[in-house]
LUMLUMDREN-2810 file (N, C-alpha, C; in Angstrom, 1 decimal):
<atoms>
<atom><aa>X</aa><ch>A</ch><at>N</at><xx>82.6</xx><yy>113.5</yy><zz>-34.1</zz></atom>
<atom><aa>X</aa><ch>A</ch><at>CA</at><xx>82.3</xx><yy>113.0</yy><zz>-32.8</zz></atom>
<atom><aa>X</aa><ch>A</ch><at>C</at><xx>81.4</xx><yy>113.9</yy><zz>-32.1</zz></atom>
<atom><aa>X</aa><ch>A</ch><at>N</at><xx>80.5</xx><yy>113.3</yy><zz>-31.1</zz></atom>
<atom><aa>X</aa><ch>A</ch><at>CA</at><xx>79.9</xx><yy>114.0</yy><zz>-31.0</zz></atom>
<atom><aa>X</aa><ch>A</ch><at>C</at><xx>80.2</xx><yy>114.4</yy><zz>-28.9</zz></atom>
<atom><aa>X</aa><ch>A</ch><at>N</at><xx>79.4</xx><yy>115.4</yy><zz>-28.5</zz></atom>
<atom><aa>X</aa><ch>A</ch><at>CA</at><xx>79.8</xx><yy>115.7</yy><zz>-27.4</zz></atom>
<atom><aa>X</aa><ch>A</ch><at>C</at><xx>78.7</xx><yy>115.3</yy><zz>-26.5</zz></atom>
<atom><aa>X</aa><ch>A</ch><at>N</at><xx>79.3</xx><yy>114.8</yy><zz>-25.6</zz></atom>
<atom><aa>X</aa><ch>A</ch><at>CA</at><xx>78.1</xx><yy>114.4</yy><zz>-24.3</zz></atom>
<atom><aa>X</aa><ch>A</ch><at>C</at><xx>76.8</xx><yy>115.4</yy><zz>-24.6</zz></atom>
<atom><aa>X</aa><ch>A</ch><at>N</at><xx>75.6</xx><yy>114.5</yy><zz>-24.5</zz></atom>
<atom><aa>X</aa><ch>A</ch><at>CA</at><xx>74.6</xx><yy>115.4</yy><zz>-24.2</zz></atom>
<atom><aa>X</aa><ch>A</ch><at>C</at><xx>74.5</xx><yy>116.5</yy><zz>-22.6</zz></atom>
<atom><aa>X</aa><ch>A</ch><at>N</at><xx>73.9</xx><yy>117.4</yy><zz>-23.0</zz></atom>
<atom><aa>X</aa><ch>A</ch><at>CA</at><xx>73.8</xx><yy>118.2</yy><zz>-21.4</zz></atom>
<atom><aa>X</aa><ch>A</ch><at>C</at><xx>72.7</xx><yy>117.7</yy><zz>-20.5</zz></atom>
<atom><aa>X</aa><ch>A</ch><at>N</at><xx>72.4</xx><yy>117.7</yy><zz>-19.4</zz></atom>
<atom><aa>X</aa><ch>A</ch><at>CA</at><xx>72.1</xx><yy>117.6</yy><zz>-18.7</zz></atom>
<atom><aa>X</aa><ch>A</ch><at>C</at><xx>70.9</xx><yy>118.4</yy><zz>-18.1</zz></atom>
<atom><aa>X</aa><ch>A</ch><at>N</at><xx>69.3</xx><yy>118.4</yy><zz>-18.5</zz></atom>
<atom><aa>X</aa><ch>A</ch><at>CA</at><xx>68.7</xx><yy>118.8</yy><zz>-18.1</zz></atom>
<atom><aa>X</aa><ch>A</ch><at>C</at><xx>67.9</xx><yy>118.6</yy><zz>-16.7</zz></atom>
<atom><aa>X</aa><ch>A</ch><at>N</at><xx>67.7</xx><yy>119.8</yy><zz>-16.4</zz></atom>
<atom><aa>X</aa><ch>A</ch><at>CA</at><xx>67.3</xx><yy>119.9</yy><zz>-15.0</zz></atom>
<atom><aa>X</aa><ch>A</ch><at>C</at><xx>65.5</xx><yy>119.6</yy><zz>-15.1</zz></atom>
<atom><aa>X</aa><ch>A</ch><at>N</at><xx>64.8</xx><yy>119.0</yy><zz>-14.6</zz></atom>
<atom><aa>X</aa><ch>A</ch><at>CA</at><xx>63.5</xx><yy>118.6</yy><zz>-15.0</zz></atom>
<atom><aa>X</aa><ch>A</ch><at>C</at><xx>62.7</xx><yy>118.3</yy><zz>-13.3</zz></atom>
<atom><aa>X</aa><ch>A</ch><at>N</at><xx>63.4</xx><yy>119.0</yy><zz>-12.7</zz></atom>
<atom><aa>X</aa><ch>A</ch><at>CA</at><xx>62.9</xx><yy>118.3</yy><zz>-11.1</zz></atom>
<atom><aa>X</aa><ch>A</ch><at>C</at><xx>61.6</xx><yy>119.4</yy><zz>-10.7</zz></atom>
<atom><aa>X</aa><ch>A</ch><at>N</at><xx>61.4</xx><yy>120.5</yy><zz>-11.1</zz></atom>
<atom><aa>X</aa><ch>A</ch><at>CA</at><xx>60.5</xx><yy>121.1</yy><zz>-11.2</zz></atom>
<atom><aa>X</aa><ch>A</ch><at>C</at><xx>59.2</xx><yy>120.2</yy><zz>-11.5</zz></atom>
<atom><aa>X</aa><ch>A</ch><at>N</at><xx>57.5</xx><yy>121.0</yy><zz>-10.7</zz></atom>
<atom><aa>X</aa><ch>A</ch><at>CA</at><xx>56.9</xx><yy>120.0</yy><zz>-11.0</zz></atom>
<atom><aa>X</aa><ch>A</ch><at>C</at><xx>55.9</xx><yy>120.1</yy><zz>-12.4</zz></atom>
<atom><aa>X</aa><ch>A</ch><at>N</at><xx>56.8</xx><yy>121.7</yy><zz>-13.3</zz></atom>
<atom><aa>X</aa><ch>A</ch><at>CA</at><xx>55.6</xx><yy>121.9</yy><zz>-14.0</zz></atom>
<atom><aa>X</aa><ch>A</ch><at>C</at><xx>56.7</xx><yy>120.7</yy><zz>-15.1</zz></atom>
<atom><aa>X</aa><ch>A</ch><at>N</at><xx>57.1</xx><yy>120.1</yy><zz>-15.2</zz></atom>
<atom><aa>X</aa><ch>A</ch><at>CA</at><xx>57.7</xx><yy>119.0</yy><zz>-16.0</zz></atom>
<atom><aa>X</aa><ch>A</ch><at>C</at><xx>56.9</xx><yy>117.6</yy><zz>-15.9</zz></atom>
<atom><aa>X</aa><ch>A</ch><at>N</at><xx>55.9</xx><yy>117.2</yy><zz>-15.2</zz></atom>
<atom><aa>X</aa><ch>A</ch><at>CA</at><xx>55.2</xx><yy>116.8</yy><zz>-14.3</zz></atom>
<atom><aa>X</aa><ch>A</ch><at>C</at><xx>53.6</xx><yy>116.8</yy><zz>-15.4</zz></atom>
<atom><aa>X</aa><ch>A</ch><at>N</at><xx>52.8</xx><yy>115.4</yy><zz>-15.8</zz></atom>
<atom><aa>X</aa><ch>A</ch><at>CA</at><xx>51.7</xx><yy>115.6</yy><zz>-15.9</zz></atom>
<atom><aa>X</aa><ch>A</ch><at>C</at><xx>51.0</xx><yy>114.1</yy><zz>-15.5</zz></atom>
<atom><aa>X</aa><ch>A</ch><at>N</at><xx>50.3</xx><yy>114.1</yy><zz>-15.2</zz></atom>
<atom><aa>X</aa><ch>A</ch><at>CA</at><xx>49.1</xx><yy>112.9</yy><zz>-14.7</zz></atom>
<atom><aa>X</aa><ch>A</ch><at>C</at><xx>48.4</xx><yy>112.1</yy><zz>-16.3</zz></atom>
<atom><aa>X</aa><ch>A</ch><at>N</at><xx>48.3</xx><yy>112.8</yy><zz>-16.9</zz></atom>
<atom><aa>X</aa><ch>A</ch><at>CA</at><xx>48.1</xx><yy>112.1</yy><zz>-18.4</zz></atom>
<atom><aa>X</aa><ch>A</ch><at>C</at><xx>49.7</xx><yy>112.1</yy><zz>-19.1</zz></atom>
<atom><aa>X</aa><ch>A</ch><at>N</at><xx>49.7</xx><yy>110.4</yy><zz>-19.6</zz></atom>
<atom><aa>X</aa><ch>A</ch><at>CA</at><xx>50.6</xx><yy>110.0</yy><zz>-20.9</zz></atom>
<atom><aa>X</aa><ch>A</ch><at>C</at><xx>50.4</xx><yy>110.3</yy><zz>-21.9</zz></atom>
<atom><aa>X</aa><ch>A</ch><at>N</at><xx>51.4</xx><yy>110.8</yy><zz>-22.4</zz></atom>
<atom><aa>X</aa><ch>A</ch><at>CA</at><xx>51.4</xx><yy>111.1</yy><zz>-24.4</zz></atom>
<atom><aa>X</aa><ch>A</ch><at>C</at><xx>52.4</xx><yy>110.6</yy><zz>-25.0</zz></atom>
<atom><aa>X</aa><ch>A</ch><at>N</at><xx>52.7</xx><yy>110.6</yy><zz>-26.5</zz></atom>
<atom><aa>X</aa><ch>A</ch><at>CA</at><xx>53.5</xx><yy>110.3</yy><zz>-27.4</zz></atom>
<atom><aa>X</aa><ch>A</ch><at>C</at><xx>54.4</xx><yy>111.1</yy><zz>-27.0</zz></atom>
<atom><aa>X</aa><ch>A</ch><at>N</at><xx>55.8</xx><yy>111.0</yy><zz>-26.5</zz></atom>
<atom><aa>X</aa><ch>A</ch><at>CA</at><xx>56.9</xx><yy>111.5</yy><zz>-26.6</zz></atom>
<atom><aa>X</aa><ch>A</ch><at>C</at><xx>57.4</xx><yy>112.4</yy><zz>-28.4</zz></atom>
<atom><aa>X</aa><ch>A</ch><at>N</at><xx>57.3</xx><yy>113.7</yy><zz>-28.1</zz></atom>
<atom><aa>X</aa><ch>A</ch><at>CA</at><xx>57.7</xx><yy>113.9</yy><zz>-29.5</zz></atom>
<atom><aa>X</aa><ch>A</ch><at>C</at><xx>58.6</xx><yy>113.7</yy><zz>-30.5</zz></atom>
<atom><aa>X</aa><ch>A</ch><at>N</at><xx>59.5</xx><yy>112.9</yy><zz>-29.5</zz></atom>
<atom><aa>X</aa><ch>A</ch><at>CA</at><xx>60.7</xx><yy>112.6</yy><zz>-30.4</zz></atom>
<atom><aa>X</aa><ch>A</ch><at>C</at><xx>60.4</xx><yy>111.0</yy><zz>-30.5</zz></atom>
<atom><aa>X</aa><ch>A</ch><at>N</at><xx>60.4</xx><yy>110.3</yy><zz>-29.7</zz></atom>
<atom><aa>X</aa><ch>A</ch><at>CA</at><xx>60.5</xx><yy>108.6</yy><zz>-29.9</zz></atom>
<atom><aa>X</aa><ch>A</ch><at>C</at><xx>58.7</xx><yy>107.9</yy><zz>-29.9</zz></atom>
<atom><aa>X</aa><ch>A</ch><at>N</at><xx>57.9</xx><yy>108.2</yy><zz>-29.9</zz></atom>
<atom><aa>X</aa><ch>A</ch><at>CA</at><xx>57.1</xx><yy>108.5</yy><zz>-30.0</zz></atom>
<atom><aa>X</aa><ch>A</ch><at>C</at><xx>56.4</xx><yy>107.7</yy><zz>-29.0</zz></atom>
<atom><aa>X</aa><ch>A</ch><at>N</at><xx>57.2</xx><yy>106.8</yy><zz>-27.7</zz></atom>
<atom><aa>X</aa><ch>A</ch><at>CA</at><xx>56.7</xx><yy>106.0</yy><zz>-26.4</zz></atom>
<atom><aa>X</aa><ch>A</ch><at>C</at><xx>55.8</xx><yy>107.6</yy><zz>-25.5</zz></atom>
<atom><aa>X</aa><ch>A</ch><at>N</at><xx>55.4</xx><yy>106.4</yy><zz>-24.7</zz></atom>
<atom><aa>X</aa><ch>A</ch><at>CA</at><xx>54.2</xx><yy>107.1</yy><zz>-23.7</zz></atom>
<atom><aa>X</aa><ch>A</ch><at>C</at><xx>55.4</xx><yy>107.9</yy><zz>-22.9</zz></atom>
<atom><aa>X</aa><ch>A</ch><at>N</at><xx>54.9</xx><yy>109.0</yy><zz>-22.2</zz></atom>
<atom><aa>X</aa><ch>A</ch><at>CA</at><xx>55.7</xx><yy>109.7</yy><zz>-21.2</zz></atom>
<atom><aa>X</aa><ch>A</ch><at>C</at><xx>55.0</xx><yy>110.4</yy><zz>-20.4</zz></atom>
<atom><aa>X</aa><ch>A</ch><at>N</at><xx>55.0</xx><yy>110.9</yy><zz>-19.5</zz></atom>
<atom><aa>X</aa><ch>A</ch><at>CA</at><xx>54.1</xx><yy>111.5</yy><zz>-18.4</zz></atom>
<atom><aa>X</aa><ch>A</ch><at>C</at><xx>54.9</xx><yy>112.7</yy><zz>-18.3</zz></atom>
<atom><aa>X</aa><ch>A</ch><at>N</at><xx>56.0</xx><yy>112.9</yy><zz>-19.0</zz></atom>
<atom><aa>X</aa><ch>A</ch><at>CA</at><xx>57.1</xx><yy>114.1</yy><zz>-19.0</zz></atom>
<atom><aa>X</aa><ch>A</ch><at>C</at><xx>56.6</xx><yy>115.0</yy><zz>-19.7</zz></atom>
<atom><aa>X</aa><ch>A</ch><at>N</at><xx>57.4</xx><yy>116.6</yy><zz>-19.4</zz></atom>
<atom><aa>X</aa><ch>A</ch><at>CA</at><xx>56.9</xx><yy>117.7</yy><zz>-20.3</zz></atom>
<atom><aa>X</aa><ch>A</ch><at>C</at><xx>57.8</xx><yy>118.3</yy><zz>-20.3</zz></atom>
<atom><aa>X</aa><ch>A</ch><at>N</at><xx>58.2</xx><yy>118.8</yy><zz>-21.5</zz></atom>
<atom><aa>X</aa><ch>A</ch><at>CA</at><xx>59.7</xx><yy>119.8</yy><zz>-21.8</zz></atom>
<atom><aa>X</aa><ch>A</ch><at>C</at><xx>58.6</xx><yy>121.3</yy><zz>-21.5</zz></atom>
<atom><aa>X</aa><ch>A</ch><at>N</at><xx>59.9</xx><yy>122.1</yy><zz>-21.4</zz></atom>
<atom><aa>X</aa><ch>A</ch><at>CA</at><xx>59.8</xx><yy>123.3</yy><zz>-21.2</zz></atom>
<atom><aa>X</aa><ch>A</ch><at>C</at><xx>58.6</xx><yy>124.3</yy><zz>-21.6</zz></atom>
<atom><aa>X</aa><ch>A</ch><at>N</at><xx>58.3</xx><yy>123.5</yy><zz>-22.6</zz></atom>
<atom><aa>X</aa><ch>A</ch><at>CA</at><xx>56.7</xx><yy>124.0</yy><zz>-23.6</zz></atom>
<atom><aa>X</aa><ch>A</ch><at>C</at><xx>55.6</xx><yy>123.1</yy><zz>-23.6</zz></atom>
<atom><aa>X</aa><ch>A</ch><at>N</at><xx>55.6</xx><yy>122.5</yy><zz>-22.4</zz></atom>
<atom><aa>X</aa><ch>A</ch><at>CA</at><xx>54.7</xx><yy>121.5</yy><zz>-21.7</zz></atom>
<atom><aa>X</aa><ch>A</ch><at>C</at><xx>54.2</xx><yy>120.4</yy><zz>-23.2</zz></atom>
<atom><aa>X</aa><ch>A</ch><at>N</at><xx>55.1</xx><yy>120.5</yy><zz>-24.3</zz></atom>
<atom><aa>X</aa><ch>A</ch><at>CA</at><xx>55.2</xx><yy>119.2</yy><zz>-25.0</zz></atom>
<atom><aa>X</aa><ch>A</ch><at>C</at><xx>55.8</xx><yy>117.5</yy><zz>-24.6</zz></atom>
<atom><aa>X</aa><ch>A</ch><at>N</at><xx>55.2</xx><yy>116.7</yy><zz>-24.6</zz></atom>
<atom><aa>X</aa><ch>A</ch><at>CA</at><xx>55.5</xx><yy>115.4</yy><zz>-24.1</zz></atom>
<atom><aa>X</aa><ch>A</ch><at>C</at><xx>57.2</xx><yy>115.3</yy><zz>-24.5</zz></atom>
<atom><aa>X</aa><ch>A</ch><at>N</at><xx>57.6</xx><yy>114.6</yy><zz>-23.9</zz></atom>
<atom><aa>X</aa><ch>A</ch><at>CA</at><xx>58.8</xx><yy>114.6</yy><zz>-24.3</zz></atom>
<atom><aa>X</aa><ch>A</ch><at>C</at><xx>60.0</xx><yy>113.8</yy><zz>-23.2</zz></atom>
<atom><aa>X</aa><ch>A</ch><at>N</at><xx>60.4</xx><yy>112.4</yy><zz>-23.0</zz></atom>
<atom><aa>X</aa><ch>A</ch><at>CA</at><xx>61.2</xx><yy>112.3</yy><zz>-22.3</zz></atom>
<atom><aa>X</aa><ch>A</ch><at>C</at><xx>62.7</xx><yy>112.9</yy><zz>-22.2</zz></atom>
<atom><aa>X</aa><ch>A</ch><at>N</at><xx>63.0</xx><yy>113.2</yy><zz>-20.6</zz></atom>
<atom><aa>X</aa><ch>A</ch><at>CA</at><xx>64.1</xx><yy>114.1</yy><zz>-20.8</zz></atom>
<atom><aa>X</aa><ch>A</ch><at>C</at><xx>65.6</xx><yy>113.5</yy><zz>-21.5</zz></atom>
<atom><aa>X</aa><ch>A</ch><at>N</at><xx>65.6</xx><yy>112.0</yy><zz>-21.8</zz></atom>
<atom><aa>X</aa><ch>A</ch><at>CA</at><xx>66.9</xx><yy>111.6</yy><zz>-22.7</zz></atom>
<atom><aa>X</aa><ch>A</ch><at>C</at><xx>66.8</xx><yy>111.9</yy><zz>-23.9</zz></atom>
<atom><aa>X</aa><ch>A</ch><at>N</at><xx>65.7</xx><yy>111.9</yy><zz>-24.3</zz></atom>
<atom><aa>X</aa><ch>A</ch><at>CA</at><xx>65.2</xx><yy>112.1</yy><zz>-25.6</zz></atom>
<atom><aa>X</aa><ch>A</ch><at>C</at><xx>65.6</xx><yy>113.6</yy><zz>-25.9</zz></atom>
<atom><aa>X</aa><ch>A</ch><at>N</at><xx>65.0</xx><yy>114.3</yy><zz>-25.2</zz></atom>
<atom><aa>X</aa><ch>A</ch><at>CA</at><xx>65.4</xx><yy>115.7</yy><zz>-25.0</zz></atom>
<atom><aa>X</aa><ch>A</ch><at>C</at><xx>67.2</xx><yy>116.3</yy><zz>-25.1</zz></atom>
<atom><aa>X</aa><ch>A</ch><at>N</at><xx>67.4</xx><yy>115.4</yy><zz>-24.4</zz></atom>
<atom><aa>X</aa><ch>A</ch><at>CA</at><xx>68.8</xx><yy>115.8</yy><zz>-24.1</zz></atom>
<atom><aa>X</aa><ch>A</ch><at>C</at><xx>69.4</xx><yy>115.1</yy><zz>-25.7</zz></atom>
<atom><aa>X</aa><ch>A</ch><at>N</at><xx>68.8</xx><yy>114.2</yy><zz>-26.1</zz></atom>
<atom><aa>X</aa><ch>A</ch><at>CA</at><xx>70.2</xx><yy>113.3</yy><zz>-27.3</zz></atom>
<atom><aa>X</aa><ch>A</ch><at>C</at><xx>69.4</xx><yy>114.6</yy><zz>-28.4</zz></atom>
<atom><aa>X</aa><ch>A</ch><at>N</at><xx>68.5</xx><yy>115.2</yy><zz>-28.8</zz></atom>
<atom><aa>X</aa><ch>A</ch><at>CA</at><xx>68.0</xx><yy>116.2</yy><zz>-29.8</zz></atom>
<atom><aa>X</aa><ch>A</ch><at>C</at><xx>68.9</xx><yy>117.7</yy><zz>-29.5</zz></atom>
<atom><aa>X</aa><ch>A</ch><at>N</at><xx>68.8</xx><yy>117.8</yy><zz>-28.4</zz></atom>
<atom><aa>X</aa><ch>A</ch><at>CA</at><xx>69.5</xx><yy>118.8</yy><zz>-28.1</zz></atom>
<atom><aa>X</aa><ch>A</ch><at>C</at><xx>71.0</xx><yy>118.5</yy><zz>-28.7</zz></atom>
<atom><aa>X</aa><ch>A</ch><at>N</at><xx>72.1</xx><yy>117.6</yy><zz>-28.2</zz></atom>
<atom><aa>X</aa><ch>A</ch><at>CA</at><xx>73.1</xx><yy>117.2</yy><zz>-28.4</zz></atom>
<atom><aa>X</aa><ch>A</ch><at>C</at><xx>73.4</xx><yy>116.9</yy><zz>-30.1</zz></atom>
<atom><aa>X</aa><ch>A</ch><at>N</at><xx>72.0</xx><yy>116.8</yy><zz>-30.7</zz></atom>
<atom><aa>X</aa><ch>A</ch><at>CA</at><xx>72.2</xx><yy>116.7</yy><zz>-32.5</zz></atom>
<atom><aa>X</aa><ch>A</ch><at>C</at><xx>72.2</xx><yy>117.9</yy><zz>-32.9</zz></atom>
<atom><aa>X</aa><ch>A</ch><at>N</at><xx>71.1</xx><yy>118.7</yy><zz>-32.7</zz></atom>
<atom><aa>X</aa><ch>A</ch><at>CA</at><xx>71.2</xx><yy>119.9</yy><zz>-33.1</zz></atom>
<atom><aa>X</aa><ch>A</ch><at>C</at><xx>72.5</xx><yy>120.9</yy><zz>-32.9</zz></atom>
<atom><aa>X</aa><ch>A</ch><at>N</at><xx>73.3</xx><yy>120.5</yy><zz>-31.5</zz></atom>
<atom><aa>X</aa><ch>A</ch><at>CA</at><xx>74.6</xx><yy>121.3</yy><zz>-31.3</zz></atom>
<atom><aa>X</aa><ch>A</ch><at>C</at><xx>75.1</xx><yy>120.8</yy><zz>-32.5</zz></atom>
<atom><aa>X</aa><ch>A</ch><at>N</at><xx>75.4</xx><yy>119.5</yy><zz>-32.6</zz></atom>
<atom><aa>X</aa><ch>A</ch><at>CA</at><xx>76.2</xx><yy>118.6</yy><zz>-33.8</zz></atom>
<atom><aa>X</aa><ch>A</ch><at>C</at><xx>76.1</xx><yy>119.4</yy><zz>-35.3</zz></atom>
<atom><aa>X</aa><ch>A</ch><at>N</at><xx>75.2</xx><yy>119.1</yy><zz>-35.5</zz></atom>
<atom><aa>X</aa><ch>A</ch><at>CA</at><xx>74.4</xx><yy>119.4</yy><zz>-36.8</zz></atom>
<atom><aa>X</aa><ch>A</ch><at>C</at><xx>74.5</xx><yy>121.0</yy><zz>-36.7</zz></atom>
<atom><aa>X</aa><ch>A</ch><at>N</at><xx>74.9</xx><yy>122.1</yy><zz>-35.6</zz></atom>
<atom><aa>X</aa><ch>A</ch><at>CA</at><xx>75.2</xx><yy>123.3</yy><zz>-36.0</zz></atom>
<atom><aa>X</aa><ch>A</ch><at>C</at><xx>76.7</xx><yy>123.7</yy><zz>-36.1</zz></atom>
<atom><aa>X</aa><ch>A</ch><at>N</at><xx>77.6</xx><yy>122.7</yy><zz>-35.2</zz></atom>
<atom><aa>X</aa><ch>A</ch><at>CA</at><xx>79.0</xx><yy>123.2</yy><zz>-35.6</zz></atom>
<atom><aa>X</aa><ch>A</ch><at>C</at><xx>79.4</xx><yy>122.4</yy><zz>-37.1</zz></atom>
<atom><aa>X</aa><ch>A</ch><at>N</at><xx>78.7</xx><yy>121.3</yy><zz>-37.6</zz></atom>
<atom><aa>X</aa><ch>A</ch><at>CA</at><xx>78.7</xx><yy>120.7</yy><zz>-38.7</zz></atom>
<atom><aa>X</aa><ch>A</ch><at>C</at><xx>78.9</xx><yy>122.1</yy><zz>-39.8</zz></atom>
<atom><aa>X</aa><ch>A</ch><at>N</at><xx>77.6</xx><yy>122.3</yy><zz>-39.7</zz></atom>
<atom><aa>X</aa><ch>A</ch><at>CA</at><xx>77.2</xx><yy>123.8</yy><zz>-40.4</zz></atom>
<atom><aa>X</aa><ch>A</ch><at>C</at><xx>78.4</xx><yy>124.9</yy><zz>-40.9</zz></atom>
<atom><aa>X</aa><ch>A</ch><at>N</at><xx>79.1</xx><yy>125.3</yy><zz>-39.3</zz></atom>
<atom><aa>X</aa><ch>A</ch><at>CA</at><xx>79.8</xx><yy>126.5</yy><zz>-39.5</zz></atom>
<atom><aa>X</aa><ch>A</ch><at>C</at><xx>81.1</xx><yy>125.7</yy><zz>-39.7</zz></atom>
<atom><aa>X</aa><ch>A</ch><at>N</at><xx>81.4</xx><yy>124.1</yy><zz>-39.4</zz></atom>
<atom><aa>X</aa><ch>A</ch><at>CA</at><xx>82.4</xx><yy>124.2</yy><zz>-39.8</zz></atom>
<atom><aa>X</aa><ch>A</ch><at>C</at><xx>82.9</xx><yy>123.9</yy><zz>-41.3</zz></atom>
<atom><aa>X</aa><ch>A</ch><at>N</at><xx>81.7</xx><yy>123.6</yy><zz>-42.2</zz></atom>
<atom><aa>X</aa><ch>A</ch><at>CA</at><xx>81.5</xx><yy>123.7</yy><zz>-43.4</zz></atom>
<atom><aa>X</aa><ch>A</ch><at>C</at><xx>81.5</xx><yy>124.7</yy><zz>-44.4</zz></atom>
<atom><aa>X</aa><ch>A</ch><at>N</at><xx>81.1</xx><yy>125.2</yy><zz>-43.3</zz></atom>
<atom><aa>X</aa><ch>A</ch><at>CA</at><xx>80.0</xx><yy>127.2</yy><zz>-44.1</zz></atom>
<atom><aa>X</aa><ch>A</ch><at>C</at><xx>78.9</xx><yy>126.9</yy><zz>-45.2</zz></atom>
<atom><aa>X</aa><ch>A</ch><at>N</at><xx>78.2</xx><yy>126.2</yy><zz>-44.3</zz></atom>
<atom><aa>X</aa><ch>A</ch><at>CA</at><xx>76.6</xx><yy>125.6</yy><zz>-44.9</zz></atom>
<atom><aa>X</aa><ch>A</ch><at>C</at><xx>75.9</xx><yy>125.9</yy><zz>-44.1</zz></atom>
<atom><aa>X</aa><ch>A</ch><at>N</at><xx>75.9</xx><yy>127.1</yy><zz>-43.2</zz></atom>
<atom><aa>X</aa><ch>A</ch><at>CA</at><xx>74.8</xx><yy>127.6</yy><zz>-42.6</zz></atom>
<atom><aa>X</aa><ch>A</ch><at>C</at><xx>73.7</xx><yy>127.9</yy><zz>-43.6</zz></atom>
<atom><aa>X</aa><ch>A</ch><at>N</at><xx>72.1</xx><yy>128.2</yy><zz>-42.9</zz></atom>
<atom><aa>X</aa><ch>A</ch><at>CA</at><xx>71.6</xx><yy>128.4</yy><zz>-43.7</zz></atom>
<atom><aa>X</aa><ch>A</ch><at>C</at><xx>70.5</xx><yy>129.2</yy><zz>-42.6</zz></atom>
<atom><aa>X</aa><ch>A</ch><at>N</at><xx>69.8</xx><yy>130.0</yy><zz>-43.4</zz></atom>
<atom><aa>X</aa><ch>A</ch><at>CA</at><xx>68.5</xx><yy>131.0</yy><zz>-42.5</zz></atom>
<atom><aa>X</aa><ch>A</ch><at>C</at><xx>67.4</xx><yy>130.1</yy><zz>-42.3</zz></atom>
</atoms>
């Protein structure tokens, strides 16, 4: 099961661009920018975020970590 995604804060305006791009996860238009001014809508954001937690306690609770 998985746990609510978190909740990013994005009200800043460097989140903010005047040109649309391919969202890098769903690949729709977005005028959004994650943290590394990559396109990116912030649900989008947040459900990647919320896999990768997934997909790392998967890991340790398996002991299939890996480098």
């Amino acid at each position: 099961m998985t746990s609510p995604a978190p909740l990013l804060d994005w009200r800043s305006p460097n989140h903010w661009s005047w040109t649309p791009k391919p969202c890098r996860y769903c690949g729709h238009d977005t005028n959004l920018r994650d943290s590394r001014r990559k396109p990116a809508h912030k649900t989008c954001a947040e459900q990647a975020i919320a896999q990768q937690a997934a997909d790392a306690a998967d890991a340790y609770q398996t002991g299939h970590l890996t480098a």
